[in-house]
Each structure stands twice: as C-alpha cells, then as structure tokens.
HTML snippet that shows the backbone in 3Dmol.js (N, CA, C, O; Angstrom):
<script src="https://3Dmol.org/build/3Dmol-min.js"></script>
<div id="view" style="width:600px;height:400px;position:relative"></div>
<script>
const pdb = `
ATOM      1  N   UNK A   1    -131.481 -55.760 -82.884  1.00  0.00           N
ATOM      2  CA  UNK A   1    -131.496 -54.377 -83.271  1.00  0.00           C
ATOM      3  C   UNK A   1    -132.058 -53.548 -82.130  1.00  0.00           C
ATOM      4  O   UNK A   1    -133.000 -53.969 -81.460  1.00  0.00           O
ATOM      5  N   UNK A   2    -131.390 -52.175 -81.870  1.00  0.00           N
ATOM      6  CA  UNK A   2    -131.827 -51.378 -81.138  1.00  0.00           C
ATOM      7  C   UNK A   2    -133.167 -50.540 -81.038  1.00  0.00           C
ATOM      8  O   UNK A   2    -132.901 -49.768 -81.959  1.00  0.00           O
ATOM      9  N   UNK A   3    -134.008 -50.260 -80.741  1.00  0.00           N
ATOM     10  CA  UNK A   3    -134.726 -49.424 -81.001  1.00  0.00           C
ATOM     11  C   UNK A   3    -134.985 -48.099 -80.033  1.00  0.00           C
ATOM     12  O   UNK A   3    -135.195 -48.460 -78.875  1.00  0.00           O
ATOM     13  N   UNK A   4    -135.020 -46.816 -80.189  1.00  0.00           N
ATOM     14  CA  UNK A   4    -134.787 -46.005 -79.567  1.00  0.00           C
ATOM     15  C   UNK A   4    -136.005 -45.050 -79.204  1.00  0.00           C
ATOM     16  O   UNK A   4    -135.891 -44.075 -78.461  1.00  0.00           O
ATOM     17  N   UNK A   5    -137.542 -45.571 -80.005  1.00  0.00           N
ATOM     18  CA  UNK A   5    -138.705 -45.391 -79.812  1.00  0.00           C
ATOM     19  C   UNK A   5    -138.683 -44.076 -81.025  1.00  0.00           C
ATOM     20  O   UNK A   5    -137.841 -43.479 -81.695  1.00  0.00           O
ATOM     21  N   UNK A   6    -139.596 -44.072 -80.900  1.00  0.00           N
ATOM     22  CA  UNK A   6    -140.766 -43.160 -82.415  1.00  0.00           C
ATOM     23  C   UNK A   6    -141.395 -42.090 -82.184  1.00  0.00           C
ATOM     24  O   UNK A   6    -142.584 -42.396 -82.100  1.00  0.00           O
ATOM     25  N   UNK A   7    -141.260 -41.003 -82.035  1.00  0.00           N
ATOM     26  CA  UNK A   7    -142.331 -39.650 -81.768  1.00  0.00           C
ATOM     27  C   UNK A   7    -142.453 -39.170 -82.818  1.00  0.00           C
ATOM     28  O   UNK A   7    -141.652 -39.206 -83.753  1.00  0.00           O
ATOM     29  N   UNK A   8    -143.998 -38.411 -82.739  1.00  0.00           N
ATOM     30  CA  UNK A   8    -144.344 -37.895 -83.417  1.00  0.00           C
ATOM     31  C   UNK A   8    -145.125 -36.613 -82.626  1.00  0.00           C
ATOM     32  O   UNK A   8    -145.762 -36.626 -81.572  1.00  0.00           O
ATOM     33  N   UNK A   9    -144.757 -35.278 -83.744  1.00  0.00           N
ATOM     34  CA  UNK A   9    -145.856 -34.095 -83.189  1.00  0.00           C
ATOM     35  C   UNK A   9    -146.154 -33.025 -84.823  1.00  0.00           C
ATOM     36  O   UNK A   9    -145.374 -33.053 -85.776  1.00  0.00           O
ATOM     37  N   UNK A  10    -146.995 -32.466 -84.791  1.00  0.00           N
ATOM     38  CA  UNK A  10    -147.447 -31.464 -85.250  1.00  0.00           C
ATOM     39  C   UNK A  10    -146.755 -29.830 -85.075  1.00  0.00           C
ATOM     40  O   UNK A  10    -146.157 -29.604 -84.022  1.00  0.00           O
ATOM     41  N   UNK A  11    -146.817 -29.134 -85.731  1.00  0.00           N
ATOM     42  CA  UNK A  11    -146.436 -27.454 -85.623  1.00  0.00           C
ATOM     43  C   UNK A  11    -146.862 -27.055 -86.447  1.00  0.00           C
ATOM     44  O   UNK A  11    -146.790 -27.818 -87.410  1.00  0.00           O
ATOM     45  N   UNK A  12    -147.424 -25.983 -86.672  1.00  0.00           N
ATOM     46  CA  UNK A  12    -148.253 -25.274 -87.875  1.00  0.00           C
ATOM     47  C   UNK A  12    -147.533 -23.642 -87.209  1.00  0.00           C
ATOM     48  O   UNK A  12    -147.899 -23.136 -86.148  1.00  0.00           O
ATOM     49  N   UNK A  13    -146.853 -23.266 -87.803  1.00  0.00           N
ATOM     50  CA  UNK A  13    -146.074 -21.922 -88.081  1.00  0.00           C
ATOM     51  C   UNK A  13    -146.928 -21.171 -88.783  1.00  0.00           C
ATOM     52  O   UNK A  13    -147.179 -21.504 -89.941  1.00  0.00           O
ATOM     53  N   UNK A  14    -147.527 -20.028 -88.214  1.00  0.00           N
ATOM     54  CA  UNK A  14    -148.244 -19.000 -89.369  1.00  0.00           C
ATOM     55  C   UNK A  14    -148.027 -17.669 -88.208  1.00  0.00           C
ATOM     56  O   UNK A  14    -147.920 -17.661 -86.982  1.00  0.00           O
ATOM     57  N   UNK A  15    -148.023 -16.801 -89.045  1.00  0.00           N
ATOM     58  CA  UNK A  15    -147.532 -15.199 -88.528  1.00  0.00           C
ATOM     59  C   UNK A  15    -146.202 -14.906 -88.277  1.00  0.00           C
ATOM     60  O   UNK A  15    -145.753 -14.050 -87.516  1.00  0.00           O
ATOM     61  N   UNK A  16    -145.624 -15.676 -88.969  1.00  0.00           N
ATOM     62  CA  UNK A  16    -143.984 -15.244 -88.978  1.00  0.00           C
ATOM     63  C   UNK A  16    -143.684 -15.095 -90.267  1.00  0.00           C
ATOM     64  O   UNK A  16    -144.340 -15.657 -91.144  1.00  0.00           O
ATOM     65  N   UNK A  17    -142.544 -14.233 -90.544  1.00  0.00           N
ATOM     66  CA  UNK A  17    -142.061 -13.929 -91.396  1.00  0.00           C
ATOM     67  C   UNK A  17    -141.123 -15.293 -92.394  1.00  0.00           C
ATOM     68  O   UNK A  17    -140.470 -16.086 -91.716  1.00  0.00           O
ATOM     69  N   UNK A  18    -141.121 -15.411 -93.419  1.00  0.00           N
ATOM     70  CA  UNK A  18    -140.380 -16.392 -94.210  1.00  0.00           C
ATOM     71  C   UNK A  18    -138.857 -17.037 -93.246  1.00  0.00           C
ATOM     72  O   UNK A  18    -138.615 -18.145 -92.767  1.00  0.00           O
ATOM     73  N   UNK A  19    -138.242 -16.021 -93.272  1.00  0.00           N
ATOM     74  CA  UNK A  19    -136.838 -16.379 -92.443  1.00  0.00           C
ATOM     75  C   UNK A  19    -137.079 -17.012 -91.233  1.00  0.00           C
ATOM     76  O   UNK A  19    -136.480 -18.047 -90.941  1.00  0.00           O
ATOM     77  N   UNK A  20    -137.956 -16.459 -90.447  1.00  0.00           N
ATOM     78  CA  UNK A  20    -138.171 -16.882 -89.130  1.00  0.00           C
ATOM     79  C   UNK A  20    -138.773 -18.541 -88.915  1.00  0.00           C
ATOM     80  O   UNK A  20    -138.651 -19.352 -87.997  1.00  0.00           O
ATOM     81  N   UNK A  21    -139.601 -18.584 -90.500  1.00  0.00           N
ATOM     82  CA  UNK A  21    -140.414 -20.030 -90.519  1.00  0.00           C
ATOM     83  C   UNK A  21    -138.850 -20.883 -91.049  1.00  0.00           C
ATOM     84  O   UNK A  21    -138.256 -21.559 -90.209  1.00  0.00           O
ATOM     85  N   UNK A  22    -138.493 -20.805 -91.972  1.00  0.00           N
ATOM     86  CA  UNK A  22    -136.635 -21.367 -91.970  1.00  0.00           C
ATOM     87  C   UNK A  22    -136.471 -21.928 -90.941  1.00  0.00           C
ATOM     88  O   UNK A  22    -136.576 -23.125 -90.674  1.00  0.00           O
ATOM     89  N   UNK A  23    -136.078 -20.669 -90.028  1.00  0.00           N
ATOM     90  CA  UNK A  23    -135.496 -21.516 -88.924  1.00  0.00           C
ATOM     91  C   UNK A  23    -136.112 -22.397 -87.835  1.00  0.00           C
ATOM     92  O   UNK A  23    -135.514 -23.129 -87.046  1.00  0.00           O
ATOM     93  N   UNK A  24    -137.609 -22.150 -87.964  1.00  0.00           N
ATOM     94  CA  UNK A  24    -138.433 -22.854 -87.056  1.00  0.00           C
ATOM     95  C   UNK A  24    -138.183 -24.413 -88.067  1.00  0.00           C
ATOM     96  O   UNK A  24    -138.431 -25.433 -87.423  1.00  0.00           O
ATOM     97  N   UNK A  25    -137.848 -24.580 -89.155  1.00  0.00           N
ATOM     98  CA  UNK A  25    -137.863 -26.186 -89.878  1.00  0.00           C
ATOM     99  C   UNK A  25    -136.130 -26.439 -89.217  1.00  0.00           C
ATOM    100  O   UNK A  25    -135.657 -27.462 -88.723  1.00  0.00           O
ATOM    101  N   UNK A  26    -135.658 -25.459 -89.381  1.00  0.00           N
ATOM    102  CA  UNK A  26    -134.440 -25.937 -89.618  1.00  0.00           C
ATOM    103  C   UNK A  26    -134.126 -26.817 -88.024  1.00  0.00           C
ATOM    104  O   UNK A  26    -133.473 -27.855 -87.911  1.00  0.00           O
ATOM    105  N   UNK A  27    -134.674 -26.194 -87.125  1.00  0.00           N
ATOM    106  CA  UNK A  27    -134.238 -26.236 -85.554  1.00  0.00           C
ATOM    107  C   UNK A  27    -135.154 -27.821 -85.530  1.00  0.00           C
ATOM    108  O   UNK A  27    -134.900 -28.737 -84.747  1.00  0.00           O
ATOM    109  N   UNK A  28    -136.529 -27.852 -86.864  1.00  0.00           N
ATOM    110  CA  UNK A  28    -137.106 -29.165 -86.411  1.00  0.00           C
ATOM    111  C   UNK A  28    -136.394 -30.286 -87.258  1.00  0.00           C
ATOM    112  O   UNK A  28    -136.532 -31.451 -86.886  1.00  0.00           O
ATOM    113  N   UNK A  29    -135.834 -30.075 -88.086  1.00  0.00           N
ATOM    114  CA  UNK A  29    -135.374 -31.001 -89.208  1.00  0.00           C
ATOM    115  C   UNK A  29    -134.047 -31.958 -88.079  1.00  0.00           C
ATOM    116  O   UNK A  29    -133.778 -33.160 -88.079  1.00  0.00           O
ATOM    117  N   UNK A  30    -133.596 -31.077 -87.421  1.00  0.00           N
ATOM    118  CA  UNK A  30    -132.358 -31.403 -86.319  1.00  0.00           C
ATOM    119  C   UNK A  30    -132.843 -32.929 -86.021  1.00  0.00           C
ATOM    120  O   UNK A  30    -132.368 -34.012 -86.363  1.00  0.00           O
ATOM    121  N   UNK A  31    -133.539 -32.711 -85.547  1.00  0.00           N
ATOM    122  CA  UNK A  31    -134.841 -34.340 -85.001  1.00  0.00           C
ATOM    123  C   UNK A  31    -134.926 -35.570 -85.516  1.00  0.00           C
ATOM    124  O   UNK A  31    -135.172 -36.621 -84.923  1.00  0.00           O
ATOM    125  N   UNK A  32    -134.712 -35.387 -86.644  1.00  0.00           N
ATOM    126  CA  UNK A  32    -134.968 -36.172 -87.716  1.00  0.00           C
ATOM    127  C   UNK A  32    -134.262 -36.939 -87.848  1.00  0.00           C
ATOM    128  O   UNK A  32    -134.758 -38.039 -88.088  1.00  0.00           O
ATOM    129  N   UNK A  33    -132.961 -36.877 -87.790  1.00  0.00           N
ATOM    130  CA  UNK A  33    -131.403 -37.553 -87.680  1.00  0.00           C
ATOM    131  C   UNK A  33    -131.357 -38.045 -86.276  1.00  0.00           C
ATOM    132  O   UNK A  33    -132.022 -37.565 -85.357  1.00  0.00           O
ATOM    133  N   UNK A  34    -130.446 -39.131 -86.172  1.00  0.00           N
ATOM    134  CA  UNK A  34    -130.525 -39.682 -85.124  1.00  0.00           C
ATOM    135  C   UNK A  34    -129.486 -39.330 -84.244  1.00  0.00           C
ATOM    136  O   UNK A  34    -128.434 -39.272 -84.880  1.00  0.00           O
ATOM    137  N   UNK A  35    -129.287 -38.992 -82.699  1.00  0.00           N
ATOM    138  CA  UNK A  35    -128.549 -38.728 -82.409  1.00  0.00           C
ATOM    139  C   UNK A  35    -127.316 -39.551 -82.394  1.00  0.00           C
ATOM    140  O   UNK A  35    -127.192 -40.706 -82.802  1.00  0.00           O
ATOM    141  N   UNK A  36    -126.071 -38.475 -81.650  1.00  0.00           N
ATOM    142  CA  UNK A  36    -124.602 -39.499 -82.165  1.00  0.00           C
ATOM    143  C   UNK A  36    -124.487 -40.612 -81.574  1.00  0.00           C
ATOM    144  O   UNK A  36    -123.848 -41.539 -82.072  1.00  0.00           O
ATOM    145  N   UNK A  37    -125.219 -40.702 -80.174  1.00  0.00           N
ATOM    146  CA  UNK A  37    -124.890 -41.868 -79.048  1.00  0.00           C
ATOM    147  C   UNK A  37    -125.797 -42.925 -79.996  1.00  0.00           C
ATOM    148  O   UNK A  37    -125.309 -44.055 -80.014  1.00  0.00           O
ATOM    149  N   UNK A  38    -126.568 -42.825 -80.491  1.00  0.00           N
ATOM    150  CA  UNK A  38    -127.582 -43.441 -81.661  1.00  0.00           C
ATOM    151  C   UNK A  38    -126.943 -44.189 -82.802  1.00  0.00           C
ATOM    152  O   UNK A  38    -127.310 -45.162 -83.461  1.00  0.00           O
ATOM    153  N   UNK A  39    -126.242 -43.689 -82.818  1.00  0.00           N
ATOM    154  CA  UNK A  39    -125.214 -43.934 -84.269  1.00  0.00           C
ATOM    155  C   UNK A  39    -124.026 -44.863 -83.550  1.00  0.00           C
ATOM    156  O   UNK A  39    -123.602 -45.967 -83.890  1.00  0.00           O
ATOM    157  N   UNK A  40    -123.705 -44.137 -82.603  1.00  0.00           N
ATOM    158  CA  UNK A  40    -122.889 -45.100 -82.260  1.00  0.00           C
ATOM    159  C   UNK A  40    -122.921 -46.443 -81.891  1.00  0.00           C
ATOM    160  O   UNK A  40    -122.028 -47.259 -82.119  1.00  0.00           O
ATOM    161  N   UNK A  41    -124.386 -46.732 -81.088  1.00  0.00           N
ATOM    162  CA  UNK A  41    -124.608 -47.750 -80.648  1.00  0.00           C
ATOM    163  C   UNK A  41    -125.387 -48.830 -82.105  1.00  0.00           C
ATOM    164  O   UNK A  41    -125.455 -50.057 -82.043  1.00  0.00           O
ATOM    165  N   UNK A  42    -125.894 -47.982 -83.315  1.00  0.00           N
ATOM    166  CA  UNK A  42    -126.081 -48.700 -84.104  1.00  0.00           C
ATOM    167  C   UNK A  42    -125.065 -49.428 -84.998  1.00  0.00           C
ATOM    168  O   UNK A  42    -125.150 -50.522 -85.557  1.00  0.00           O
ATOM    169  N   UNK A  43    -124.097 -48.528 -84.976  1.00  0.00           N
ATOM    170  CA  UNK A  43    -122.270 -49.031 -85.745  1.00  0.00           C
ATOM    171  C   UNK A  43    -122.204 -50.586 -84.882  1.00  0.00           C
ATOM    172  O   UNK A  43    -122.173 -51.635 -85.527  1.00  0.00           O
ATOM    173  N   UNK A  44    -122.187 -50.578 -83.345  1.00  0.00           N
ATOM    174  CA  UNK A  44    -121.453 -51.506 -82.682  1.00  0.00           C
ATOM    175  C   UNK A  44    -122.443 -52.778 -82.600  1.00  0.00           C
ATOM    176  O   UNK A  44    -122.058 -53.880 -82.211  1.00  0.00           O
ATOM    177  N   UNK A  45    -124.215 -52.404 -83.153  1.00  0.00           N
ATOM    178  CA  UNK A  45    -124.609 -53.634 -82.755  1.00  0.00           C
ATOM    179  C   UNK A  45    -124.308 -53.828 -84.477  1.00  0.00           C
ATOM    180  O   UNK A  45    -124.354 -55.053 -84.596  1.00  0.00           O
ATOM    181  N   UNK A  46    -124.191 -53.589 -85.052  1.00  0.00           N
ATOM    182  CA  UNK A  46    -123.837 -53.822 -86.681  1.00  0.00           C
ATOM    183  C   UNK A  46    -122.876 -54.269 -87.070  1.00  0.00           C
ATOM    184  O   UNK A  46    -122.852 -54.908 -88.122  1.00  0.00           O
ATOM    185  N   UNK A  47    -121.864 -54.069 -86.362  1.00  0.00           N
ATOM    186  CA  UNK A  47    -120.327 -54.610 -86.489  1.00  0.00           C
ATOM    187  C   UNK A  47    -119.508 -55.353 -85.422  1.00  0.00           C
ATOM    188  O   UNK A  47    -118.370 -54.928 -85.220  1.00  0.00           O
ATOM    189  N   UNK A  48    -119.824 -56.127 -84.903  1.00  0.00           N
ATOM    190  CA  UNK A  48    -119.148 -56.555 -83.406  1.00  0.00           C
ATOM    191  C   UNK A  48    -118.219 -56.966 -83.367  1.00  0.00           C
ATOM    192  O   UNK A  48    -118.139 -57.760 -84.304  1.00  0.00           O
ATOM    193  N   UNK A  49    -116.785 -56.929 -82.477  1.00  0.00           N
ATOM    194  CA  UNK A  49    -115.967 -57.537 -82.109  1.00  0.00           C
ATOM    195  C   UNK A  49    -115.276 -58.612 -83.271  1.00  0.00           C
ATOM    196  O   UNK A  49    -115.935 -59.624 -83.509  1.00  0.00           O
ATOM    197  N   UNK A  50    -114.165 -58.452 -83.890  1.00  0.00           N
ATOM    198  CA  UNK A  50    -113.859 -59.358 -84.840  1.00  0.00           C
ATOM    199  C   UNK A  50    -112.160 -60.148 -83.986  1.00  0.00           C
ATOM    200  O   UNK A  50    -111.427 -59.448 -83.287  1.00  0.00           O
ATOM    201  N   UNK A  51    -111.909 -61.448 -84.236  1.00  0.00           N
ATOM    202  CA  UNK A  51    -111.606 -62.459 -84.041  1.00  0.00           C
ATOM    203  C   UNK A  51    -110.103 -61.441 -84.042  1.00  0.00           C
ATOM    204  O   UNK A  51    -109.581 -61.092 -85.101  1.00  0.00           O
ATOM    205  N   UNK A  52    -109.378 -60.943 -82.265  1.00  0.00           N
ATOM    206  CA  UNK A  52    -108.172 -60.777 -82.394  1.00  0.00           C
ATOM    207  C   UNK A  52    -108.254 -59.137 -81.921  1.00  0.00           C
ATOM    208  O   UNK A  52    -107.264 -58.415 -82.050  1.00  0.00           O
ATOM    209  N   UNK A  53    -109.265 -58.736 -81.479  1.00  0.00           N
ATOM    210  CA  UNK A  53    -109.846 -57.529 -81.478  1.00  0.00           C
ATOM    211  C   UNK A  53    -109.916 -57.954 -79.711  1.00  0.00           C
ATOM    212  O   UNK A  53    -110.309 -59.046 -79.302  1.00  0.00           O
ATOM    213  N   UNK A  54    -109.517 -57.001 -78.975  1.00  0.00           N
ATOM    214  CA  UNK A  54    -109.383 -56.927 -77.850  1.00  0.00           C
ATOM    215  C   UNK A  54    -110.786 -57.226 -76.656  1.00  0.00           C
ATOM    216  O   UNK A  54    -110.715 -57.802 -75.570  1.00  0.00           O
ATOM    217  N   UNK A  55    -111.802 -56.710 -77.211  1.00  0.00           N
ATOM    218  CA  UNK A  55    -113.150 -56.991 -77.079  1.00  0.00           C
ATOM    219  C   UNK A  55    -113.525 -58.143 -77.085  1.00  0.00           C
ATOM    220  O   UNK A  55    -114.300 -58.530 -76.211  1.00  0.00           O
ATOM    221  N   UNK A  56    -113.037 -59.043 -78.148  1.00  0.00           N
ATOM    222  CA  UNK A  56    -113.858 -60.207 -78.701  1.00  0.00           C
ATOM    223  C   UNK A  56    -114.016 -61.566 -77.696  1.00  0.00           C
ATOM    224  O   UNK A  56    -114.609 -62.498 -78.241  1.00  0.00           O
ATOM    225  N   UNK A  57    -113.601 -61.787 -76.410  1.00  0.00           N
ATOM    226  CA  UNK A  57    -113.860 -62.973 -75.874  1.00  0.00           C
ATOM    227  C   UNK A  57    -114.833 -62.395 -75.130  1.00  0.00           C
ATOM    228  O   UNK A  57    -115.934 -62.936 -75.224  1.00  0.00           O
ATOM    229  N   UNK A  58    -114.710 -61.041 -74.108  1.00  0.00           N
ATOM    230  CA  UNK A  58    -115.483 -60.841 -73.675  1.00  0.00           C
ATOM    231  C   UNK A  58    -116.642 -60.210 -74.639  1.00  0.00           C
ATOM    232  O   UNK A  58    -117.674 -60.376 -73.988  1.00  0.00           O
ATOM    233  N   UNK A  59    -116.863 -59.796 -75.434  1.00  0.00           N
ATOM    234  CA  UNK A  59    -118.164 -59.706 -76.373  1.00  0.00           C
ATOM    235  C   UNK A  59    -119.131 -61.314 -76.731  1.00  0.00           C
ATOM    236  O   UNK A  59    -120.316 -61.603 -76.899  1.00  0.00           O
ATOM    237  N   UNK A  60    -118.137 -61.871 -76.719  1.00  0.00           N
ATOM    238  CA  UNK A  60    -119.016 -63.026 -77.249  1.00  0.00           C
ATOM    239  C   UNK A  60    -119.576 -63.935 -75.903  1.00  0.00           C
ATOM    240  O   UNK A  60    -120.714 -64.363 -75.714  1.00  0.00           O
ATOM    241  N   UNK A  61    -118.556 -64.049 -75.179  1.00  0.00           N
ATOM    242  CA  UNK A  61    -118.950 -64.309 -73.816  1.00  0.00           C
ATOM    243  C   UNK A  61    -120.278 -63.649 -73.176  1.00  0.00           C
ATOM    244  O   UNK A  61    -120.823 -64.206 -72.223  1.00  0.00           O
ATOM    245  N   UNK A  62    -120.506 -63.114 -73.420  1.00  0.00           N
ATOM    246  CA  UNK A  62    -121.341 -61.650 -72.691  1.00  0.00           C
ATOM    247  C   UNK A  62    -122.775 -62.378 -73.410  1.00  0.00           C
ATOM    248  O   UNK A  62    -123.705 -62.955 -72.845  1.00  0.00           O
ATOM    249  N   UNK A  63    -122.532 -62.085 -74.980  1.00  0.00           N
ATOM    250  CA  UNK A  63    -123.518 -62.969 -75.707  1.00  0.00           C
ATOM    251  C   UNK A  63    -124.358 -64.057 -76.293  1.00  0.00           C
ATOM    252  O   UNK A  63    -125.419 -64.254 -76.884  1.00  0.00           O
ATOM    253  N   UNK A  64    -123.344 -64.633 -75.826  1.00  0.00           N
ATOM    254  CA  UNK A  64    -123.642 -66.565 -75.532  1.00  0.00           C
ATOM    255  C   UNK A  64    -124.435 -66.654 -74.832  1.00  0.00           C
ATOM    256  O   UNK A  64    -125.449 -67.346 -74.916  1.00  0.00           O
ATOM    257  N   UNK A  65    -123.920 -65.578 -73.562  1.00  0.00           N
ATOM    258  CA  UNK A  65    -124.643 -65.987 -71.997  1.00  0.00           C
ATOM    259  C   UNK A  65    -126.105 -65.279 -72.092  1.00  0.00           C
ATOM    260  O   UNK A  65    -126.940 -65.694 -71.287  1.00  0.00           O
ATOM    261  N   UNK A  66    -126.446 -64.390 -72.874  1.00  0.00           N
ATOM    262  CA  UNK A  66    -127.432 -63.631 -73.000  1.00  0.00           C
ATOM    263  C   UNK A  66    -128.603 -64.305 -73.963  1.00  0.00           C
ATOM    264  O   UNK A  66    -129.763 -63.896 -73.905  1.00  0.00           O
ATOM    265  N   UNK A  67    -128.087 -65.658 -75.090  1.00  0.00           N
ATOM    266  CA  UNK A  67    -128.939 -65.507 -75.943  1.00  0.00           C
ATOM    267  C   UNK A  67    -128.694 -67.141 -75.196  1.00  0.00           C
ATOM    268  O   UNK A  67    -129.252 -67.848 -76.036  1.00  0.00           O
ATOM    269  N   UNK A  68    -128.205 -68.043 -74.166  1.00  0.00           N
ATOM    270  CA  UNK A  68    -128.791 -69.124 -73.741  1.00  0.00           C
ATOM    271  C   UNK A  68    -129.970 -68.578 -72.602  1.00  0.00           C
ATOM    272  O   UNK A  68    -131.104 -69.057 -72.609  1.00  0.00           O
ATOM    273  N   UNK A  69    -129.619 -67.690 -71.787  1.00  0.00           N
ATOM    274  CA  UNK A  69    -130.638 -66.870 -70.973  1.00  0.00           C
ATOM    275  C   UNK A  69    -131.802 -67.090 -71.275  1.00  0.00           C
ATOM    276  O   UNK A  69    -132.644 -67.823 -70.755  1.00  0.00           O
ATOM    277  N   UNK A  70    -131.858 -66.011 -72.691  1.00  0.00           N
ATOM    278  CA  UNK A  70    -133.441 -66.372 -73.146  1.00  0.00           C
ATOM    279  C   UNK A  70    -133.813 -67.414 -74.157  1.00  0.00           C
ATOM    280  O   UNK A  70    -134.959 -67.302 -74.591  1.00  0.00           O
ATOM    281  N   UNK A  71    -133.122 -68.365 -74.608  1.00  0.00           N
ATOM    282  CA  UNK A  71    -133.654 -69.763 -74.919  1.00  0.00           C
ATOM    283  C   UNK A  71    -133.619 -70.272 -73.441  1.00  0.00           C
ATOM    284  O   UNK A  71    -133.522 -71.478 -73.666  1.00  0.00           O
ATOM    285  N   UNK A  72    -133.629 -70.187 -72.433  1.00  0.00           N
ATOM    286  CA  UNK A  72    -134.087 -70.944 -71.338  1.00  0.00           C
ATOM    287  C   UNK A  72    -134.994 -70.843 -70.791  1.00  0.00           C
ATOM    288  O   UNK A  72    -135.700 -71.738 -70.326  1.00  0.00           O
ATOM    289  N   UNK A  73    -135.186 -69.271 -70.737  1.00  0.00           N
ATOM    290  CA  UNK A  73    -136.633 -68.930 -70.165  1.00  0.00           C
ATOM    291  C   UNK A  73    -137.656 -68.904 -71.416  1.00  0.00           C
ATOM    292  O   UNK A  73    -138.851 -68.852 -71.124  1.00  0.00           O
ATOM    293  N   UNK A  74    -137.353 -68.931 -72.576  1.00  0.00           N
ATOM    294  CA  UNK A  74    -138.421 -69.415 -74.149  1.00  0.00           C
ATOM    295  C   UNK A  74    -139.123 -70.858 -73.267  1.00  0.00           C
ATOM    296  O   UNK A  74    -140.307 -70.982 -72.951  1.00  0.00           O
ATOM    297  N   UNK A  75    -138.165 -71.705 -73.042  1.00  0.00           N
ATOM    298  CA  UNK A  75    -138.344 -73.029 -72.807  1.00  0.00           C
ATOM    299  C   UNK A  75    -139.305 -73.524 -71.589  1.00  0.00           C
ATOM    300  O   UNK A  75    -140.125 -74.441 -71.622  1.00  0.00           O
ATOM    301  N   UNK A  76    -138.980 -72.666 -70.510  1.00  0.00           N
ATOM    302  CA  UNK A  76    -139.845 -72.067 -69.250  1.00  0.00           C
ATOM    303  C   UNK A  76    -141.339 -71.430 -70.014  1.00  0.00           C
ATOM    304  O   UNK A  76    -142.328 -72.149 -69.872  1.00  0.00           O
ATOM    305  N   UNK A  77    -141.429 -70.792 -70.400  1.00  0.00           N
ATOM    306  CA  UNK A  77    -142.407 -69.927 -71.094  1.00  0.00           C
ATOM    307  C   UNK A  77    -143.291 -71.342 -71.841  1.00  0.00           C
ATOM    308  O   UNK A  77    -144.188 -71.987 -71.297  1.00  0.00           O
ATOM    309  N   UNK A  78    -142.816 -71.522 -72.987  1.00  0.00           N
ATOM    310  CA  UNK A  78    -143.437 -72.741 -73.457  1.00  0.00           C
ATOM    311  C   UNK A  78    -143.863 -73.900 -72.404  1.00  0.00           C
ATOM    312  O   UNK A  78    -145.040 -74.236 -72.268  1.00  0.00           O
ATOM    313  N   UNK A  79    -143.084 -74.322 -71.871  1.00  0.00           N
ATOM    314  CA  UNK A  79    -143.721 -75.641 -71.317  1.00  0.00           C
ATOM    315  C   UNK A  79    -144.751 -75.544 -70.177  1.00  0.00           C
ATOM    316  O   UNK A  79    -145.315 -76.504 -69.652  1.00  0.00           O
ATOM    317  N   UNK A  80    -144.977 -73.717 -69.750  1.00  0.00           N
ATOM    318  CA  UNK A  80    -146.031 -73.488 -69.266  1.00  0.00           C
ATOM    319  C   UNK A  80    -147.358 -72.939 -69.777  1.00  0.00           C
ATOM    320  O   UNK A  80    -148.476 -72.606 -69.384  1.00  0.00           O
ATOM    321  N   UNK A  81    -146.524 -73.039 -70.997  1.00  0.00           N
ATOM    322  CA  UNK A  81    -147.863 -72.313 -72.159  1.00  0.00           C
ATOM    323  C   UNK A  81    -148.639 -73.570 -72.471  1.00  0.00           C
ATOM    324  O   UNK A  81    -149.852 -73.582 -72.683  1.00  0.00           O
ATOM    325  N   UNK A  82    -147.741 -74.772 -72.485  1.00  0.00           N
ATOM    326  CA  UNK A  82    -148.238 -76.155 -73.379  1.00  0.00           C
ATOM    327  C   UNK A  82    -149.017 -76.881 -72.044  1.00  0.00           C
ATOM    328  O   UNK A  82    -149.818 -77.764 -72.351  1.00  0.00           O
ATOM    329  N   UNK A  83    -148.862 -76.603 -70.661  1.00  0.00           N
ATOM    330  CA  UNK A  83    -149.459 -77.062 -69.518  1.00  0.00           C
ATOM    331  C   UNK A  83    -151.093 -76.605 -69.142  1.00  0.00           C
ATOM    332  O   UNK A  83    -151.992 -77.152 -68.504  1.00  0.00           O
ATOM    333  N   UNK A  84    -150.983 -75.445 -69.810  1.00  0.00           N
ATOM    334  CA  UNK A  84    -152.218 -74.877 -69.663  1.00  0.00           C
ATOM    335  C   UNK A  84    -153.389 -75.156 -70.406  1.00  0.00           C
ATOM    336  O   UNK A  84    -153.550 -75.066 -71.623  1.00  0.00           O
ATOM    337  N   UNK A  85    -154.447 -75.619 -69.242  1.00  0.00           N
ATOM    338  CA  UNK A  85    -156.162 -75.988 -69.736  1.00  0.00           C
ATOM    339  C   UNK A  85    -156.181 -75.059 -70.377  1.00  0.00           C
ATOM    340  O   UNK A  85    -155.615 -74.001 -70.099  1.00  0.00           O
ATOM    341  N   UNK A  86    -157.287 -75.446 -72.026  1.00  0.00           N
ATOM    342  CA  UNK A  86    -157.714 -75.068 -72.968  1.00  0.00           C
ATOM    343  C   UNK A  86    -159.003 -74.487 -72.400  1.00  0.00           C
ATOM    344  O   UNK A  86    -159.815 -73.940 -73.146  1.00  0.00           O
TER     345      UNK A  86
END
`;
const viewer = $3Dmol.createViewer("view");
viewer.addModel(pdb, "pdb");
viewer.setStyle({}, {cartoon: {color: "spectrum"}});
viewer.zoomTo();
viewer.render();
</script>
C-alpha cells in the first residue's frame, strides 16, 4: 500500500463575516480528499494487471523481481542481525 504522508494544521477564523468563514472551510475541506494522481495510483496498486491485459508480463515481472530483492536483503539483514554479540 501506498502512503502519501499525513498533515495536520489548525485555523481559527474569527472576524469574518458568515459567508466569508464558508468559504474559508470550503477552500479547506478541498484537502481532505485525496488528490486524483492519489486515486489513481491507489486504483492500480488495488487492481493490477489481469492475465491477457497488455501490462501483465511486464507487471509481474517488475514484481517478482522487486519482492525477491527484498527477501534477499531480509536474509542479508537477518543473518547479520543473528551474528551479532549480545
């Protein structure tokens, strides 16, 4: 899963008129939703490449190679974790 990081801020609106505070939510509410490149990239890690789909050798290819990658260096990682004085 993607993650696209978390902000957070504060605004306290006072001395404006009702309408004007509206649009100060409305312009912040925008934020809230994720953007489209956001969406998009959450559709594609959600749905990948199906069997006959033009994508699909190189998608899976791509991903094989990515998830032996890091079971190799897991394996690297561990057997220098398990080497190390207590």
């Amino acid at each position: 899963m993607v993650s696209v990081g978390n902000r957070q801020s504060y605004m306290e609106v006072t001395g404006f008129s009702s309408e004007v505070r509206e649009q100060f939510y409305k312009v912040a509410s925008v934020n809230l939703c994720s953007n489209i490149s956001g969406q998009i990239l959450a559709s594609l890690v959600m749905s990948p490449p199906k069997v006959g789909d033009e994508s699909y050798d190189t998608y899976f290819c791509e991903r094989d190679g990515i998830l032996k990658s890091l079971a190799r260096r897991a394996k690297v990682r561990n057997y220098d974790l398990e080497t190390v004085e207590a």
